[in-house]
ROGU-352391 format. One record per residue (C-alpha): x, y, z; residue in three letters. Coordinates in steps of 0.02 Angstrom, whole numbers, padded with zeros to 5 digits, always signed. Example, Ala and Ser with C-alpha at 12.3 -4.5 7.8 and 13.67 -1.06 7.14 Angstrom:
ROGU-352391
<rec><X>+00615</X><Y>-00225</Y><Z>+00390</Z><res>Ala</res></rec>
<rec><X>+00684</X><Y>-00053</Y><Z>+00357</Z><res>Ser</res></rec>
end
This chain:
ROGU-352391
<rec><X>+03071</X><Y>+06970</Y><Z>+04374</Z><res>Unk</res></rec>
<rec><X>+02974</X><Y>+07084</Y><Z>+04479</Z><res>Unk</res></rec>
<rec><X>+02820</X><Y>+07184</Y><Z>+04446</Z><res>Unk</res></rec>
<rec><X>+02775</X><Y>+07350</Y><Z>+04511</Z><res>Unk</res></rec>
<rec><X>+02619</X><Y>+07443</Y><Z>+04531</Z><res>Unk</res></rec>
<rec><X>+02580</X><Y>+07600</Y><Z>+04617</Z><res>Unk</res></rec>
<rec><X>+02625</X><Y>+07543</Y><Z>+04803</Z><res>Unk</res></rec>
<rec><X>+02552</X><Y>+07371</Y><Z>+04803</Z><res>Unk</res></rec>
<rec><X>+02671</X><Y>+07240</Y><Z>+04842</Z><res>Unk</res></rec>
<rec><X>+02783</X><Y>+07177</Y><Z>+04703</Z><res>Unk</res></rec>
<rec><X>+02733</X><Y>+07027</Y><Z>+04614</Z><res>Unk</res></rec>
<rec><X>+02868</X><Y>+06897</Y><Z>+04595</Z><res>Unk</res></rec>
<rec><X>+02876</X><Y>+06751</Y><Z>+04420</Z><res>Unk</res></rec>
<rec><X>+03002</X><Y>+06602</Y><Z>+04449</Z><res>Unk</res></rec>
<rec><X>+03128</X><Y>+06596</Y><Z>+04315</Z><res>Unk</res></rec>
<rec><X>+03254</X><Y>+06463</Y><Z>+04262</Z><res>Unk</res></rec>
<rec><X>+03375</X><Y>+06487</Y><Z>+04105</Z><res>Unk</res></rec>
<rec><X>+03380</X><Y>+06306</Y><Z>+04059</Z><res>Unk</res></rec>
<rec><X>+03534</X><Y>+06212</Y><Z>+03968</Z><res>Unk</res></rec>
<rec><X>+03537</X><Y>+06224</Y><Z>+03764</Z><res>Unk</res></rec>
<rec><X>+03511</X><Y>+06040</Y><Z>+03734</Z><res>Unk</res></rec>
<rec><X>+03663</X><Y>+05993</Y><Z>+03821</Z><res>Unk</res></rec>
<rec><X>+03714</X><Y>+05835</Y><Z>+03728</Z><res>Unk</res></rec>
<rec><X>+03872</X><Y>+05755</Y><Z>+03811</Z><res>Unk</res></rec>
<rec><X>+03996</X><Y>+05760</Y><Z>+03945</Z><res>Unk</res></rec>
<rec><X>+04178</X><Y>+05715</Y><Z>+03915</Z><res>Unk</res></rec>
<rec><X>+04285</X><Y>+05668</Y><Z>+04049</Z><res>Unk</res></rec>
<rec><X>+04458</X><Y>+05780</Y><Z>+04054</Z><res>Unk</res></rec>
<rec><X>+04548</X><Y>+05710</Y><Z>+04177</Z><res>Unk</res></rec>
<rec><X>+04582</X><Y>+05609</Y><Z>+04341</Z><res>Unk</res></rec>
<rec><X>+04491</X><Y>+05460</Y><Z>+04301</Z><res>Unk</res></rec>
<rec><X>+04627</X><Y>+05315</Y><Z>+04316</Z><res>Unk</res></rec>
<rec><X>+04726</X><Y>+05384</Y><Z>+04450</Z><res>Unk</res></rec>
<rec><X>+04781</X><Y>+05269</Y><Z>+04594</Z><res>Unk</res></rec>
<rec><X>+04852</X><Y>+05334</Y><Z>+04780</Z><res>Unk</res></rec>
<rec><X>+04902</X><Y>+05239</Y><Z>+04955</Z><res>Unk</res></rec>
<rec><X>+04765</X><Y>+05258</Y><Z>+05062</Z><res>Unk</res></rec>
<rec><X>+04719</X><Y>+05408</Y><Z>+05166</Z><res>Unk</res></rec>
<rec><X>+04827</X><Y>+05515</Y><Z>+05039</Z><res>Unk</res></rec>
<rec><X>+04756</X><Y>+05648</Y><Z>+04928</Z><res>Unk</res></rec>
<rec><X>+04753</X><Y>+05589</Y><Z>+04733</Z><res>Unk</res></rec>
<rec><X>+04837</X><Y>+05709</Y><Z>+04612</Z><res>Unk</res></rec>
<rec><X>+04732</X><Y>+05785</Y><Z>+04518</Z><res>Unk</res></rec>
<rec><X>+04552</X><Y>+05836</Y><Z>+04523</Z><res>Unk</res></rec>
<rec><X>+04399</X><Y>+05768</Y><Z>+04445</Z><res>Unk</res></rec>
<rec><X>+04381</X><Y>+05889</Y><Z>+04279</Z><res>Unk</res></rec>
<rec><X>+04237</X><Y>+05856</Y><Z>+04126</Z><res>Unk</res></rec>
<rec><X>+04166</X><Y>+05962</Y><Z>+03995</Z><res>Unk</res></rec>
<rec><X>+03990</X><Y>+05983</Y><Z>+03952</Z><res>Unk</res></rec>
<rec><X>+03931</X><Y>+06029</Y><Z>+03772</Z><res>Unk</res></rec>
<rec><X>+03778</X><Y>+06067</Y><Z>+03681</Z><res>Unk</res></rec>
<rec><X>+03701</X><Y>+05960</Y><Z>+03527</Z><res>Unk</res></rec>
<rec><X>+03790</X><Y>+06080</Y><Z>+03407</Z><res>Unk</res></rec>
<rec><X>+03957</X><Y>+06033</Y><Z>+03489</Z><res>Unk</res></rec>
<rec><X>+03971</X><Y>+06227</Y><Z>+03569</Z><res>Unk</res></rec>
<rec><X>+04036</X><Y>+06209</Y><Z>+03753</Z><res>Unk</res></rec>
<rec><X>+03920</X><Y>+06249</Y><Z>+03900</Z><res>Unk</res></rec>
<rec><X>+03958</X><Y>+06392</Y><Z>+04029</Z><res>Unk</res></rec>
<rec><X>+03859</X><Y>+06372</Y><Z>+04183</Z><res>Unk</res></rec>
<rec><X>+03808</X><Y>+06197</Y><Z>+04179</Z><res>Unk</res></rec>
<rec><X>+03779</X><Y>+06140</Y><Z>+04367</Z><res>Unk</res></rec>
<rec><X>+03882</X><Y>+05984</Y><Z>+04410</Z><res>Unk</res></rec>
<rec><X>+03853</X><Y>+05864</Y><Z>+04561</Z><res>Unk</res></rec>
<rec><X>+04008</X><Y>+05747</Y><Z>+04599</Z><res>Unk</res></rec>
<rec><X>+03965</X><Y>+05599</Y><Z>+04711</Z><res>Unk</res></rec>
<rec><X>+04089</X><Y>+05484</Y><Z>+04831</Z><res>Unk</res></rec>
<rec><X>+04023</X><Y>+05326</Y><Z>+04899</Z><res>Unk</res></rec>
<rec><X>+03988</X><Y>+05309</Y><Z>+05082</Z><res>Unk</res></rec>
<rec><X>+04076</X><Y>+05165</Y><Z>+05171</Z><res>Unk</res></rec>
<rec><X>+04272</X><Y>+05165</Y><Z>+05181</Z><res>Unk</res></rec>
<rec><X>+04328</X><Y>+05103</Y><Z>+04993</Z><res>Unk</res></rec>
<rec><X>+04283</X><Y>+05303</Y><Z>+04932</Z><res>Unk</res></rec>
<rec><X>+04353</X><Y>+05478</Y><Z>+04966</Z><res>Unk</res></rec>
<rec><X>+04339</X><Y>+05627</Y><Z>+05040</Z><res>Unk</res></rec>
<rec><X>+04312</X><Y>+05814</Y><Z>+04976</Z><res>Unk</res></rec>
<rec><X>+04362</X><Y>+05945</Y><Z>+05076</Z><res>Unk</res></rec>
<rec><X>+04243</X><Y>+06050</Y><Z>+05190</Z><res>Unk</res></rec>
<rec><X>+04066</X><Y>+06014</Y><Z>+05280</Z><res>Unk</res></rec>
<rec><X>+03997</X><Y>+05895</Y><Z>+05138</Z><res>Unk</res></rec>
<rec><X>+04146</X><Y>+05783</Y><Z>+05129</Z><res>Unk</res></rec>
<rec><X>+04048</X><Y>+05637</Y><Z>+05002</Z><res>Unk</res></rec>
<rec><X>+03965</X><Y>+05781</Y><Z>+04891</Z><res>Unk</res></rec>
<rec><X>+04042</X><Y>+05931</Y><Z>+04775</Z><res>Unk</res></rec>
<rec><X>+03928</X><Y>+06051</Y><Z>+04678</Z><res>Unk</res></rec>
<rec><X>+04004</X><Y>+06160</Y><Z>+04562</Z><res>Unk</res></rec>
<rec><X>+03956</X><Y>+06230</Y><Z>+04370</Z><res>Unk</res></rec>
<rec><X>+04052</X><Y>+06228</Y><Z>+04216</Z><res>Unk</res></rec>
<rec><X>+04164</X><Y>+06371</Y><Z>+04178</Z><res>Unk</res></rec>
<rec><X>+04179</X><Y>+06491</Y><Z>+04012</Z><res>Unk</res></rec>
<rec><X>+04242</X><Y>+06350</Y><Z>+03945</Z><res>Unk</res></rec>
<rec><X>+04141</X><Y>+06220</Y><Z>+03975</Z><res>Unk</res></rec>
<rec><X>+04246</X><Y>+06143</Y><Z>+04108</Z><res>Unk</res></rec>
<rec><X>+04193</X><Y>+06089</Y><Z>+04276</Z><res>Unk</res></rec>
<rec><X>+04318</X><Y>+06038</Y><Z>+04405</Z><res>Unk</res></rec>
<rec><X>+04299</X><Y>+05958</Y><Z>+04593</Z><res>Unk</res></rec>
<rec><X>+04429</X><Y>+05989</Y><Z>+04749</Z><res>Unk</res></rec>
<rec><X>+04561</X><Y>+05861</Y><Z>+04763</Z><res>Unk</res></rec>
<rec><X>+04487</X><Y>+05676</Y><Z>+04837</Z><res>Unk</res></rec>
<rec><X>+04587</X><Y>+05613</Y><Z>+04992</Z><res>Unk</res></rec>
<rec><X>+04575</X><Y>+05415</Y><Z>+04996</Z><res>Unk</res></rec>
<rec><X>+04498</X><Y>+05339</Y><Z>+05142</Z><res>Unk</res></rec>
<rec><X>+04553</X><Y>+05181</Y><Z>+05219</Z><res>Unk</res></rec>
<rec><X>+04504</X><Y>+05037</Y><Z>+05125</Z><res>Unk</res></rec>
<rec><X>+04624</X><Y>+04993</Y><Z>+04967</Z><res>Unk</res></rec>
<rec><X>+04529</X><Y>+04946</Y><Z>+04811</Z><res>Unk</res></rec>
<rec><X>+04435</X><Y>+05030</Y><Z>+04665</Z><res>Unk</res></rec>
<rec><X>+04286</X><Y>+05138</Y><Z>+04664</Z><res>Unk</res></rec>
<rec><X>+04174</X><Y>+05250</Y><Z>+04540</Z><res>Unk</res></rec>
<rec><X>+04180</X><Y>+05451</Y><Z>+04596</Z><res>Unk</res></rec>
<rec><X>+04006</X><Y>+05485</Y><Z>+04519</Z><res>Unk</res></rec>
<rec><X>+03968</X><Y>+05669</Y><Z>+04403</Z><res>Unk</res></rec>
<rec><X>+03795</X><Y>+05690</Y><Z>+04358</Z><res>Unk</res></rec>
<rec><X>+03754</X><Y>+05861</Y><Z>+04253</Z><res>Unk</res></rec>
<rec><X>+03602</X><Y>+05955</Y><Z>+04264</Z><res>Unk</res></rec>
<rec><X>+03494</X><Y>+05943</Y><Z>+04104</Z><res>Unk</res></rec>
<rec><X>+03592</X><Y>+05784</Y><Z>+04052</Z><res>Unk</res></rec>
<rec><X>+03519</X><Y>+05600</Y><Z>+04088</Z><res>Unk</res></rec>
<rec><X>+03639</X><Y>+05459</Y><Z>+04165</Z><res>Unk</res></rec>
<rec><X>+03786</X><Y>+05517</Y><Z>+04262</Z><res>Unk</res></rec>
<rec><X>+04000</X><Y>+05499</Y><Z>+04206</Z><res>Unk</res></rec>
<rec><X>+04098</X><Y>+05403</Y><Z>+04303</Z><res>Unk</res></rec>
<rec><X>+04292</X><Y>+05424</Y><Z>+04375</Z><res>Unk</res></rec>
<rec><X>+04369</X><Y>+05254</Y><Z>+04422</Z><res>Unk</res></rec>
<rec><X>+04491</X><Y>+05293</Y><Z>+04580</Z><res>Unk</res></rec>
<rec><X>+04604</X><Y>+05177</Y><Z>+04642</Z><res>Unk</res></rec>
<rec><X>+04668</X><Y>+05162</Y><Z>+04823</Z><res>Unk</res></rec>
<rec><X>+04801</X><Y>+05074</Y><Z>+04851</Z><res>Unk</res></rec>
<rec><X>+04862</X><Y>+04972</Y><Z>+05017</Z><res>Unk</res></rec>
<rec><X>+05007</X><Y>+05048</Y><Z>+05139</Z><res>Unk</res></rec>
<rec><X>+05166</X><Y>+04955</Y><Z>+05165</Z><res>Unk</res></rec>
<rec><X>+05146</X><Y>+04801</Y><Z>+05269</Z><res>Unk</res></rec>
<rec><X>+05122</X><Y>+04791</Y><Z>+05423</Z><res>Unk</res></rec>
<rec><X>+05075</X><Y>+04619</Y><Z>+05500</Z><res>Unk</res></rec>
<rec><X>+05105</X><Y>+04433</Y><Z>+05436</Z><res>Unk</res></rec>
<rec><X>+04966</X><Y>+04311</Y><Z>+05492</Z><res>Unk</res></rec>
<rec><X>+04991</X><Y>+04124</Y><Z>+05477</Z><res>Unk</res></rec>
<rec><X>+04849</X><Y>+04069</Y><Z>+05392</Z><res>Unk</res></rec>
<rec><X>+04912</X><Y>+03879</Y><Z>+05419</Z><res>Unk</res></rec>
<rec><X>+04912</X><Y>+03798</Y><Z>+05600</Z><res>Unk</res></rec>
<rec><X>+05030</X><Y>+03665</Y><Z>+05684</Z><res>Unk</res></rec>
<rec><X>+05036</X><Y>+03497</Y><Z>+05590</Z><res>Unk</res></rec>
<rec><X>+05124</X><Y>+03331</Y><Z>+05621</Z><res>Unk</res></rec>
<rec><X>+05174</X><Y>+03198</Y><Z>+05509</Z><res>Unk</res></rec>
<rec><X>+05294</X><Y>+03038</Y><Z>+05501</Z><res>Unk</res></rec>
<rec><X>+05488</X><Y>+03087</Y><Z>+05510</Z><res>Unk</res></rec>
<rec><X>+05534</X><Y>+03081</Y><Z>+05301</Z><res>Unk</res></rec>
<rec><X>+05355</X><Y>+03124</Y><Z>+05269</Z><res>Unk</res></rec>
<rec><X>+05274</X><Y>+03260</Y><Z>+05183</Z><res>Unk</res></rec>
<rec><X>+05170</X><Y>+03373</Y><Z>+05293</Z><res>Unk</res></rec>
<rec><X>+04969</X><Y>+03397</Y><Z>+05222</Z><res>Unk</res></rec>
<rec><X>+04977</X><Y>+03581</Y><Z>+05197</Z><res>Unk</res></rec>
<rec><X>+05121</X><Y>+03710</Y><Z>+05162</Z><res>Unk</res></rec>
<rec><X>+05160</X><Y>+03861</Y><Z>+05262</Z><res>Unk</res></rec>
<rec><X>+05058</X><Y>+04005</Y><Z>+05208</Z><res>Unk</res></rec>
<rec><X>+05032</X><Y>+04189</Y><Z>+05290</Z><res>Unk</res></rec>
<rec><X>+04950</X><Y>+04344</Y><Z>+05239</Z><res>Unk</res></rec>
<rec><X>+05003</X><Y>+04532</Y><Z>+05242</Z><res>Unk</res></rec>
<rec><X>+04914</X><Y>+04662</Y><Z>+05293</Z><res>Unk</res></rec>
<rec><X>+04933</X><Y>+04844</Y><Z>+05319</Z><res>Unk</res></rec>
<rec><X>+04914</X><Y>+04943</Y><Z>+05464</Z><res>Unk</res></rec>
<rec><X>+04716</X><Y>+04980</Y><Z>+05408</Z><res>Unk</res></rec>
<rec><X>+04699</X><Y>+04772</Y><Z>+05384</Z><res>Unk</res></rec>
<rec><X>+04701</X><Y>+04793</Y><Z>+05189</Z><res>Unk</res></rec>
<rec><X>+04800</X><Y>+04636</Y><Z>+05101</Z><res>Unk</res></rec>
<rec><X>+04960</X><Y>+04681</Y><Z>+05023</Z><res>Unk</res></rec>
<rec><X>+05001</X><Y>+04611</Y><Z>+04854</Z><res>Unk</res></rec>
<rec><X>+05195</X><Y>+04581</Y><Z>+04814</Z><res>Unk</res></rec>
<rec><X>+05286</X><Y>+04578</Y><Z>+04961</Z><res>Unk</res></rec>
<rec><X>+05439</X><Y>+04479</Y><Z>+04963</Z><res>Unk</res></rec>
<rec><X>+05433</X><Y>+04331</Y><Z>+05109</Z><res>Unk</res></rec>
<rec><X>+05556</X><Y>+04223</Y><Z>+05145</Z><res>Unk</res></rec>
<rec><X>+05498</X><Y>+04039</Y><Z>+05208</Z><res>Unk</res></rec>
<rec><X>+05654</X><Y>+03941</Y><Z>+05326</Z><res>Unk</res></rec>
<rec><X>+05680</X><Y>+03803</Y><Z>+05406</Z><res>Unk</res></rec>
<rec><X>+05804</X><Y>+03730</Y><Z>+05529</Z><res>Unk</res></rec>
<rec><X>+06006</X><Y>+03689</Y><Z>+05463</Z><res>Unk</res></rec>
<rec><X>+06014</X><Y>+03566</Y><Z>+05600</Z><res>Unk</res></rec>
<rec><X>+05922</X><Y>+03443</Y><Z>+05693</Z><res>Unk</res></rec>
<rec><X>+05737</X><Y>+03410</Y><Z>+05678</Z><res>Unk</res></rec>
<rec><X>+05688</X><Y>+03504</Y><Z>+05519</Z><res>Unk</res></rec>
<rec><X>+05619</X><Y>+03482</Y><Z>+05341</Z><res>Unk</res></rec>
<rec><X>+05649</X><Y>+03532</Y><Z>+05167</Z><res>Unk</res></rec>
<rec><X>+05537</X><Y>+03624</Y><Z>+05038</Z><res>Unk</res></rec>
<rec><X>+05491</X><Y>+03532</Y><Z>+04894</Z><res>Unk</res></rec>
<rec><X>+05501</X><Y>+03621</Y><Z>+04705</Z><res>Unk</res></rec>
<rec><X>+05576</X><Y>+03727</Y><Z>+04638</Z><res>Unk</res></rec>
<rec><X>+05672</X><Y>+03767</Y><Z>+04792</Z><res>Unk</res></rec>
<rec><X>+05726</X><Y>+03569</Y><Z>+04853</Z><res>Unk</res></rec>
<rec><X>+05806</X><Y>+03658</Y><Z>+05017</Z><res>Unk</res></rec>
<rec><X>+05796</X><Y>+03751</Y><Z>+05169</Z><res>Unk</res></rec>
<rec><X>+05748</X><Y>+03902</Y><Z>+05097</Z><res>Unk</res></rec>
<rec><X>+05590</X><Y>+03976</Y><Z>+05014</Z><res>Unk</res></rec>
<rec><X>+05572</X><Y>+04146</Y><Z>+04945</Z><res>Unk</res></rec>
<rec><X>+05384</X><Y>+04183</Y><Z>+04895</Z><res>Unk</res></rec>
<rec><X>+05302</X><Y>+04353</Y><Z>+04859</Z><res>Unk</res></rec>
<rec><X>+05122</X><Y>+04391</Y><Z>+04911</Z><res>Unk</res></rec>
<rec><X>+04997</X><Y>+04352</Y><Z>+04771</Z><res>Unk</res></rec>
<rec><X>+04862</X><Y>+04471</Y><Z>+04752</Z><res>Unk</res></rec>
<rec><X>+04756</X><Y>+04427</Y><Z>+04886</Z><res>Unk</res></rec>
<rec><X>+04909</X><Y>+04462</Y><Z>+04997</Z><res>Unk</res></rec>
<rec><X>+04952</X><Y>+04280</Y><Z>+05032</Z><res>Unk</res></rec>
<rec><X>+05109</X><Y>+04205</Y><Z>+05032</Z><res>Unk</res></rec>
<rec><X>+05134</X><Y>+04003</Y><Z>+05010</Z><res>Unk</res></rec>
<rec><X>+05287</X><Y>+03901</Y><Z>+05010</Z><res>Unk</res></rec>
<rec><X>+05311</X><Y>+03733</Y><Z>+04914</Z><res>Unk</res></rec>
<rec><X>+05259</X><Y>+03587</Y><Z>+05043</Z><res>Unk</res></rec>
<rec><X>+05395</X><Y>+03520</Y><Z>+05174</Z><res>Unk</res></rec>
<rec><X>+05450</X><Y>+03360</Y><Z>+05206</Z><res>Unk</res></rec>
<rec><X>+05518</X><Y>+03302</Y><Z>+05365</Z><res>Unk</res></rec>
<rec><X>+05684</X><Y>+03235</Y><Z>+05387</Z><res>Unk</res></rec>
<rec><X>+05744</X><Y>+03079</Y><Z>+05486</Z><res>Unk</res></rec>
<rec><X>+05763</X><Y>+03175</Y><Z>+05633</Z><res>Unk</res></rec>
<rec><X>+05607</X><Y>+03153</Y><Z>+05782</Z><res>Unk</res></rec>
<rec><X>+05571</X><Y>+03339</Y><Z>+05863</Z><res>Unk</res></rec>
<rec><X>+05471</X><Y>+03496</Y><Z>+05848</Z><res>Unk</res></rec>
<rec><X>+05531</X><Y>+03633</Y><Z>+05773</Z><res>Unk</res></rec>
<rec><X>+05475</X><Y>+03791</Y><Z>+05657</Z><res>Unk</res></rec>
<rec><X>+05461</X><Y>+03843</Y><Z>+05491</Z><res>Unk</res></rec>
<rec><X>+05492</X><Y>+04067</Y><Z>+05506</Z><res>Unk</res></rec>
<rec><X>+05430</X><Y>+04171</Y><Z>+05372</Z><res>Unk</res></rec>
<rec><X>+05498</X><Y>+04344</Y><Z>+05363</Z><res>Unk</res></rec>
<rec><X>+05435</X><Y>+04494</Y><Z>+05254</Z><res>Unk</res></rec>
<rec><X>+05518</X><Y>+04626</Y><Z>+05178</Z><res>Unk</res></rec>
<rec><X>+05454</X><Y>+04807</Y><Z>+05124</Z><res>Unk</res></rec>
end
């Protein structure tokens, strides 16, 4: 408000129309939603704010929140971790779309209302590409002919962003001929088909060594 007198300079009073007891905020939707990283999730981040009475809240200012580091998202434009927008005639408040970063795993997209202690969280799940490398995790090992090696075969599967990828198919084989080995239960053969656990790791059943002296190698393939 400004006041006026004669030609003296105009007085100016600070004013703020402050929230009527705004009691709760109600997530709408996009909490829950999962996307491959570096893709855009489908939907936004909505909520509604009411008042103590249960009335709905128009111009309510909303702050939504990404985490730094690489497990978060992006909003469009110059603040990229940060949205600030107010509720609508309706109560409703909705962010831009989130674009996944990098890193696969689950974080909270933050909403904290003006007038309103705490803050609401959105639980956003990135998920990993398709794979992309196999790594043995296991190194060369020696034993007796017709004993049983010490450790089994094992690889992980990453993507192309070095996140682990859960259920791949892999398929463990040895040698048909010559110096080779079998796997031990269930398969009792040459031939071990294993899917990536969640940590991204595929193991096959130990290997015993046949009667046959020699080097040779145990190939694991993945699919997807």
């Amino acid at each position: 408000a400004t006041a006026t007198a004669g030609a003296a300079p105009p007085a100016t009073f600070a004013l703020t129309n402050r929230i009527v007891s705004t009691a709760t905020a109600t997530i709408l939707g996009g909490a829950g939603q999962s996307v491959v990283v570096g893709l855009p999730f489908a939907q936004p981040l909505s909520l509604i704010v009411k008042d103590s009475t249960g009335r709905t809240v128009e111009g309510v200012k909303l702050t939504f929140t990404l985490p730094a580091g690489t497990l978060s998202g992006t909003f469009p434009g110059a603040t990229p971790t940060t949205l600030v927008t107010y509720t609508n005639g309706s109560g409703v408040a909705t962010s831009d779309i989130v674009t996944a970063k990098t890193r696969s795993g689950t974080f909270n997209a933050r909403a904290t209302v003006a007038g309103l202690a705490g803050s609401t969280n959105f639980a956003l799940t990135v998920l990993p590409d398709v794979p992309f490398r196999a790594t043995a995790s296991v190194g060369a090992q020696s034993v007796a002919a017709g004993s049983a090696f010490a450790r089994a075969p094992s690889l992980y599967v990453t993507d192309q962003y070095n996140n682990r990828v859960p259920g791949v198919p892999v398929s463990f084989a040895l040698p048909a001929t010559g110096p080779s080995g079998v796997f031990g239960a269930p398969v009792n053969g040459i031939a071990a088909p294993v899917t990536t656990d969640a940590n991204g790791v595929a193991t096959s059943p130990l290997v015993t060594a046949n009667l046959f002296v020699g080097a040779y190698q145990a190939v694991a393939t993945i699919s997807g």
